[in-house]
Every structure is written in structure tokens, then in C-alpha cells.
ZATOR-904816 format. One line per 10 residues: number of its first residue (from 1); for each residue y, x, z of N, C-alpha, C. Coordinates in pm, 1 decimal, padded with zeros to 6 digits. Atoms other than C-alpha are relative to their C-alpha. Example, Ala and Ser with C-alpha at 12.3 -4.5 7.8 and 13.67 -1.06 7.14 Angstrom:
1> -00119.0,00089.0,00000.0,-00450.0,01230.0,00780.0,00120.0,00090.0,00000.0; -00119.0,-00082.0,-00006.0,-00106.0,01367.0,00714.0,00109.0,-00077.0,00073.0
This chain:
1> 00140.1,00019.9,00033.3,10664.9,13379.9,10053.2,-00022.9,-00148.2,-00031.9; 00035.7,00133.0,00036.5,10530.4,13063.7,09879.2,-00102.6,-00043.7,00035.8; 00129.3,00031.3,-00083.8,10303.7,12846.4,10081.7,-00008.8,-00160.4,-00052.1; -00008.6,00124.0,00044.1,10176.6,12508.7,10035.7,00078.1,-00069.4,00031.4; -00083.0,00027.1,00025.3,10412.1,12390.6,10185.3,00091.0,-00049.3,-00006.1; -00092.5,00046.2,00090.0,10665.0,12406.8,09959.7,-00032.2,-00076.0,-00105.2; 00021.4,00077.5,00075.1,10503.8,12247.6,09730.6,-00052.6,-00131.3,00002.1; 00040.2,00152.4,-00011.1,10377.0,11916.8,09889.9,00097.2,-00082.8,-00004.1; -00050.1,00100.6,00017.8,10666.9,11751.3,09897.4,00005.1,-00074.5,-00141.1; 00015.7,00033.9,00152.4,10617.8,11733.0,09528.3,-00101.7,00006.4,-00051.7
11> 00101.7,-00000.6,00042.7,10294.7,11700.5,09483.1,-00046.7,-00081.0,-00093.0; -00002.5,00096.2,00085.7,10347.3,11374.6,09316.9,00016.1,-00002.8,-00134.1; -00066.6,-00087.8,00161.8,10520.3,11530.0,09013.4,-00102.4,00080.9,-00019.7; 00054.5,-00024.4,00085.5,10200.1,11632.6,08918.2,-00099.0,-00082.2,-00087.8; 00073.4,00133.0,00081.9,10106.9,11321.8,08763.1,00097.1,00004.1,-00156.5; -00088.0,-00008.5,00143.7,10426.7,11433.1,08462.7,-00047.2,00019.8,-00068.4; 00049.7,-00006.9,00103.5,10227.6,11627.2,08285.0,-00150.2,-00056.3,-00029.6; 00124.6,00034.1,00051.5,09882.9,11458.3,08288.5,00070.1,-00161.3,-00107.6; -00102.0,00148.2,00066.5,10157.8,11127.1,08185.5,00005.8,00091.9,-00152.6; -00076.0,-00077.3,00110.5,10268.4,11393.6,07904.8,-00123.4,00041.3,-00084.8
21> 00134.0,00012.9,00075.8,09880.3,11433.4,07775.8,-00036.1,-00072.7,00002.7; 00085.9,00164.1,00009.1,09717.3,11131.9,07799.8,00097.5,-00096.9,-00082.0; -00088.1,00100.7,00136.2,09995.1,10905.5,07607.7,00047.2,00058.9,-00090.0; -00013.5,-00010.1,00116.7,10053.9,10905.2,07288.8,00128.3,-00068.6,-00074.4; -00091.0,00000.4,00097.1,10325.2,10914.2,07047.8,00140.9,-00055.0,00080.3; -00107.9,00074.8,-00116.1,10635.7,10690.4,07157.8,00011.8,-00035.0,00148.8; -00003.3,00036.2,-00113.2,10472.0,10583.1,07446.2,-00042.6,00118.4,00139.5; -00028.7,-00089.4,-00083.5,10495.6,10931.7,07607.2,00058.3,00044.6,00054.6; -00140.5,-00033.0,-00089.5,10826.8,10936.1,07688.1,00017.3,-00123.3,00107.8; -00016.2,00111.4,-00121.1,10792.9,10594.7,07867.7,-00106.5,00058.9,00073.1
31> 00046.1,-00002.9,-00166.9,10501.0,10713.5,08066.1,00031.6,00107.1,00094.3; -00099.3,-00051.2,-00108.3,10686.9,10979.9,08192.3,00075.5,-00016.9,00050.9; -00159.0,00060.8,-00019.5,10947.6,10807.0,08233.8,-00037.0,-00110.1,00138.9; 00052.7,00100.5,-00067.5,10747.8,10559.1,08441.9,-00013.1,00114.8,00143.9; 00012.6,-00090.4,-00120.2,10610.0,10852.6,08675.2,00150.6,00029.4,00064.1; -00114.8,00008.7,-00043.7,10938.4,10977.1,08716.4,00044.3,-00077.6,00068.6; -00068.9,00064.3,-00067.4,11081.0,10684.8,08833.2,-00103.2,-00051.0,00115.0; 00071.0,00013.8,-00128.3,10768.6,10607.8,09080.0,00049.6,00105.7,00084.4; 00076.3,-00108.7,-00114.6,10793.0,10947.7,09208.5,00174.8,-00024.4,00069.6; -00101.1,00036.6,-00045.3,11216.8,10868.8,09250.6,-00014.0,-00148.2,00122.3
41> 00019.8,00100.5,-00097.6,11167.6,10525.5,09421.0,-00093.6,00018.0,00130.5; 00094.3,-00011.5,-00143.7,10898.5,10644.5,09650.0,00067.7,00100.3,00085.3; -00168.9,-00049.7,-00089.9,11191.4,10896.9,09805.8,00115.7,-00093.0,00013.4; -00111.7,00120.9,-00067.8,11439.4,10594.6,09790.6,-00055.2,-00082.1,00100.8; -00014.7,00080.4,-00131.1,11216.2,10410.0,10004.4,-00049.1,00023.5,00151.3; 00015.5,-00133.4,-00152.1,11125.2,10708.5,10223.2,00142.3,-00038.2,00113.7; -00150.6,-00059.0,-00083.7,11524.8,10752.5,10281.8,00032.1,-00127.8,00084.8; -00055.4,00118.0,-00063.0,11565.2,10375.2,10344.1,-00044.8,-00013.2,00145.0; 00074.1,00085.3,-00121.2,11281.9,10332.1,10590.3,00013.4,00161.4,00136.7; -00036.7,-00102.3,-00093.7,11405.2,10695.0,10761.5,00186.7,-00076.7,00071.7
51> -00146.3,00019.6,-00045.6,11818.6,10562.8,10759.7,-00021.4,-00148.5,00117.3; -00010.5,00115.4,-00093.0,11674.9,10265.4,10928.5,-00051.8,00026.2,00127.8; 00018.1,-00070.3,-00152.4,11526.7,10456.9,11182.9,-00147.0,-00035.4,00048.0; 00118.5,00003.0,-00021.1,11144.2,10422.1,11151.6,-00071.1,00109.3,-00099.5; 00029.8,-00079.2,00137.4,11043.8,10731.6,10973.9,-00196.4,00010.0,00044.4; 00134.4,00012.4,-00060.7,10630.7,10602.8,11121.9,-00050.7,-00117.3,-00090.6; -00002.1,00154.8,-00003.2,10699.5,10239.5,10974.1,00014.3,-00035.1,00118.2; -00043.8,00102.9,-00098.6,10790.6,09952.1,11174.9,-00066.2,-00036.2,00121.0; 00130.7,00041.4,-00090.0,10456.4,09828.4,11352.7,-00029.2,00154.6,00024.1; 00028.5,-00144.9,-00028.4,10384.3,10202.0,11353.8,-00169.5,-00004.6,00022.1
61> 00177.1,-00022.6,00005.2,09970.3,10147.7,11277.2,-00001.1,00095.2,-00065.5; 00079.8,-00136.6,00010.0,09818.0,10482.9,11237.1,00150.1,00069.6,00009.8; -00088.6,-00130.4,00002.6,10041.0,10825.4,11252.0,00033.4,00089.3,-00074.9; -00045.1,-00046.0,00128.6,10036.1,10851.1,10857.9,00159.7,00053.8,-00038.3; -00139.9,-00025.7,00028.2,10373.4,11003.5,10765.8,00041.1,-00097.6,-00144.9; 00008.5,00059.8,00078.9,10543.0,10797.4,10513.6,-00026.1,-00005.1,-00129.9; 00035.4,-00047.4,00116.4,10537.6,11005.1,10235.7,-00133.7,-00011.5,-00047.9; 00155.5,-00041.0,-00002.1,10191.1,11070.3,10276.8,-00077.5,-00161.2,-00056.9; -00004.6,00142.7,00084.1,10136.5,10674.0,10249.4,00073.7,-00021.8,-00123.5; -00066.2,00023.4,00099.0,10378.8,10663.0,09998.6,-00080.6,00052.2,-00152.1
71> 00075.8,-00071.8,00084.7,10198.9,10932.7,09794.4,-00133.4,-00093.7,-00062.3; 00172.9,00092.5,-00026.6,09860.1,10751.6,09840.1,-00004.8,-00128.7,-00112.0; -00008.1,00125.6,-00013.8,09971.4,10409.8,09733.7,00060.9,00062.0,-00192.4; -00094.5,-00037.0,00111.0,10196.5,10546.8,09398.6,-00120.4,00056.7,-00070.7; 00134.3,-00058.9,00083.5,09925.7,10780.5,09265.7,-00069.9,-00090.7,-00019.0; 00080.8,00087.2,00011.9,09680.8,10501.9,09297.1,00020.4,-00109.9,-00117.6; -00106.1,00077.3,00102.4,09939.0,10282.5,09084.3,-00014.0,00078.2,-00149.2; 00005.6,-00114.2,00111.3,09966.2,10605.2,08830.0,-00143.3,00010.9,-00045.0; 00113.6,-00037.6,00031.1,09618.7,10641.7,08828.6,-00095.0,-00117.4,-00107.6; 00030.7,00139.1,00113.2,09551.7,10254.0,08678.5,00073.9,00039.7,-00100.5
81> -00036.3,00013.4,00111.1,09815.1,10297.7,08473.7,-00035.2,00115.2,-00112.3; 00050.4,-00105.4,00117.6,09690.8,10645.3,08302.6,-00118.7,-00045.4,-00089.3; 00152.5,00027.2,00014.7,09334.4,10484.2,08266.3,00076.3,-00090.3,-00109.5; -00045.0,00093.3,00100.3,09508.0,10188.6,08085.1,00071.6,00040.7,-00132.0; -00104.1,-00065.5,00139.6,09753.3,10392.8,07842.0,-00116.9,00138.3,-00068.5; 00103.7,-00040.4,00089.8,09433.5,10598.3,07721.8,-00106.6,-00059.0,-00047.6; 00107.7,00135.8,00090.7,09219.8,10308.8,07636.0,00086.0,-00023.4,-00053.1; -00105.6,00047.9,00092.8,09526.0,10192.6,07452.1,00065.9,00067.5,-00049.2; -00081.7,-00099.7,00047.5,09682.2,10432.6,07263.8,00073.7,-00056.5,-00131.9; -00049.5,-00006.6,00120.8,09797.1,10231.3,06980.5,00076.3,-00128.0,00018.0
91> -00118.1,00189.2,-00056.8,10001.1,09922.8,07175.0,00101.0,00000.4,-00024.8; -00160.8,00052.8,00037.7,10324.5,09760.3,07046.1,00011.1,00071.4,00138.5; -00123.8,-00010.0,-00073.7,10621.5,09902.8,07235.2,00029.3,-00068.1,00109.0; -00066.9,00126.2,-00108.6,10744.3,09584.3,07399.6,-00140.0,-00010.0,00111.1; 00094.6,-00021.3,-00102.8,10361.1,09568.6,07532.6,00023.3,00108.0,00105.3; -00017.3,-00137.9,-00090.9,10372.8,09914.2,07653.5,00090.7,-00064.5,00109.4; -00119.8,-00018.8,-00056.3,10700.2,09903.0,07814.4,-00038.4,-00146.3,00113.8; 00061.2,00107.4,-00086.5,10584.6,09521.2,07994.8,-00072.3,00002.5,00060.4; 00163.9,-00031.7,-00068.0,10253.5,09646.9,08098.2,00069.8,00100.8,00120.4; -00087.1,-00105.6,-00081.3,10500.6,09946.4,08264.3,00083.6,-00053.8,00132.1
101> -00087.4,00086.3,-00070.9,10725.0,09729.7,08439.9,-00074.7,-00056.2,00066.5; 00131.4,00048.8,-00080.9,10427.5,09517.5,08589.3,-00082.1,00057.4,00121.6; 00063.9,-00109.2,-00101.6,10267.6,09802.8,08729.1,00108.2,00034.6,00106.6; -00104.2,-00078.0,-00062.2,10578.5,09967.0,08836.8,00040.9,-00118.9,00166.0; -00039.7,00114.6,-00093.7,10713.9,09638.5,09034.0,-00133.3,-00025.2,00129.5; 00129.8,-00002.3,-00099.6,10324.9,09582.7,09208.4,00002.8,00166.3,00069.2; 00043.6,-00127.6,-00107.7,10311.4,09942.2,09325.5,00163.4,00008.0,00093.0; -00114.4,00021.2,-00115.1,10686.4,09901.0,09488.3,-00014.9,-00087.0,00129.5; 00008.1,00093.0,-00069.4,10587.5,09600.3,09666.5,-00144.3,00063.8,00098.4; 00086.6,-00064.2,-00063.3,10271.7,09754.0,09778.3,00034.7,00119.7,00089.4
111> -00002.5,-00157.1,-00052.3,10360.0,10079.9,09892.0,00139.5,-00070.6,00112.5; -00137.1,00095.3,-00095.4,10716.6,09838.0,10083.4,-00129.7,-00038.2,00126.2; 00068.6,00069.7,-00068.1,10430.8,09679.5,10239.5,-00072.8,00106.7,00138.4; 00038.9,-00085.6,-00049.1,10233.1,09974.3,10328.1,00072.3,00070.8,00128.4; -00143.1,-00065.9,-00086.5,10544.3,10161.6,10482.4,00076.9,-00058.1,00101.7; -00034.5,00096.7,-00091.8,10647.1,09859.5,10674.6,-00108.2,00041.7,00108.3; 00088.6,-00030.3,-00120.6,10312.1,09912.1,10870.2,-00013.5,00118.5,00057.6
């Protein structure tokens, strides 16, 4: 029987296809490409901050699970960047792809931060 779940751990992956409507032309394969790799890194730094043996965070403020922060903090990231790549639908490449990277790097460091606490 299929219950929710099974499906929260991936709840994140449903930011692919709104990435897969909202951008346009070339720059639809980077913003999936972008989700994707949020929704990968935010399980790499699940596994890290589980192999290290705080699967609460470190300080352990509140009794958020990490994912759950993790989720929170990433979507929020996804959610600027959708807003931004549909006001812009007609940006050089190299922009795109810089504006991507920017985001991407601030929501790692954020959500590191987050997960630490």
C-alpha cells in the first residue's frame, strides 16, 4: 500500500518539473540540472552529518530532523531561483549558468549552517 510516507523522502524532487515549466529554452536543462543537484547535495550532507554521528545537528536546537531542515532551507533557495529564471527568460548562458552557481553555493552554506544547529 502507498502512503505518504513513501513519498516524503522525495518530496523535494518536486521542484523538477515546475524547474522543467518555468525555464525556457536552453536554460531548462540547467535549471533542472540545478534542482537536481540541490536535491543530491542536500542527501550528501544529510549522510555526512548522520556518518558523523549527529543525525539532530551538533548544538541539537529544536528536534527538526535534518532532512526536514534541509528540505526547508533548499526549496527556499529553489524558490528565489524559479522567481528569478521567469522574470528572465531571455539571459545569456554564461549569466544563467553564474546566477546558478551563486545561488547553488549560498543555499549549501546556509542549509551547512542550519544542520550544524
Amino acid at each position: 500500500m502507498v502512503t505518504v510516507q513513501t513519498f516524503l523522502p522525495y518530496v523535494d524532487l518536486l521542484w523538477v518539473p515546475v524547474a522543467a515549466l518555468v525555464a525556457q529554452g536552453t536554460n531548462r536543462i540547467r535549471a533542472v540540472f540545478f534542482v537536481l543537484a540541490c536535491a543530491v547535495m542536500l542527501r550528501l550532507q544529510i549522510q555526512m552529518m548522520n556518518e558523523l554521528g549527529f543525525p539532530y545537528g551538533i548544538f541539537k536546537i529544536g528536534d527538526m530532523p535534518l532532512y526536514t531542515r534541509g528540505v526547508l532551507v533548499y526549496s527556499f533557495f529553489i524558490m528565489i531561483f524559479m522567481i528569478l529564471t521567469y522574470f528572465s527568460p531571455r539571459v545569456d548562458g554564461y549569466i544563467y549558468m553564474g546566477a546558478s552557481i551563486s545561488i547553488f553555493i549560498t543555499a549549501f552554506c546556509i542549509a551547512s549552517g542550519v544542520m550544524v544547529l
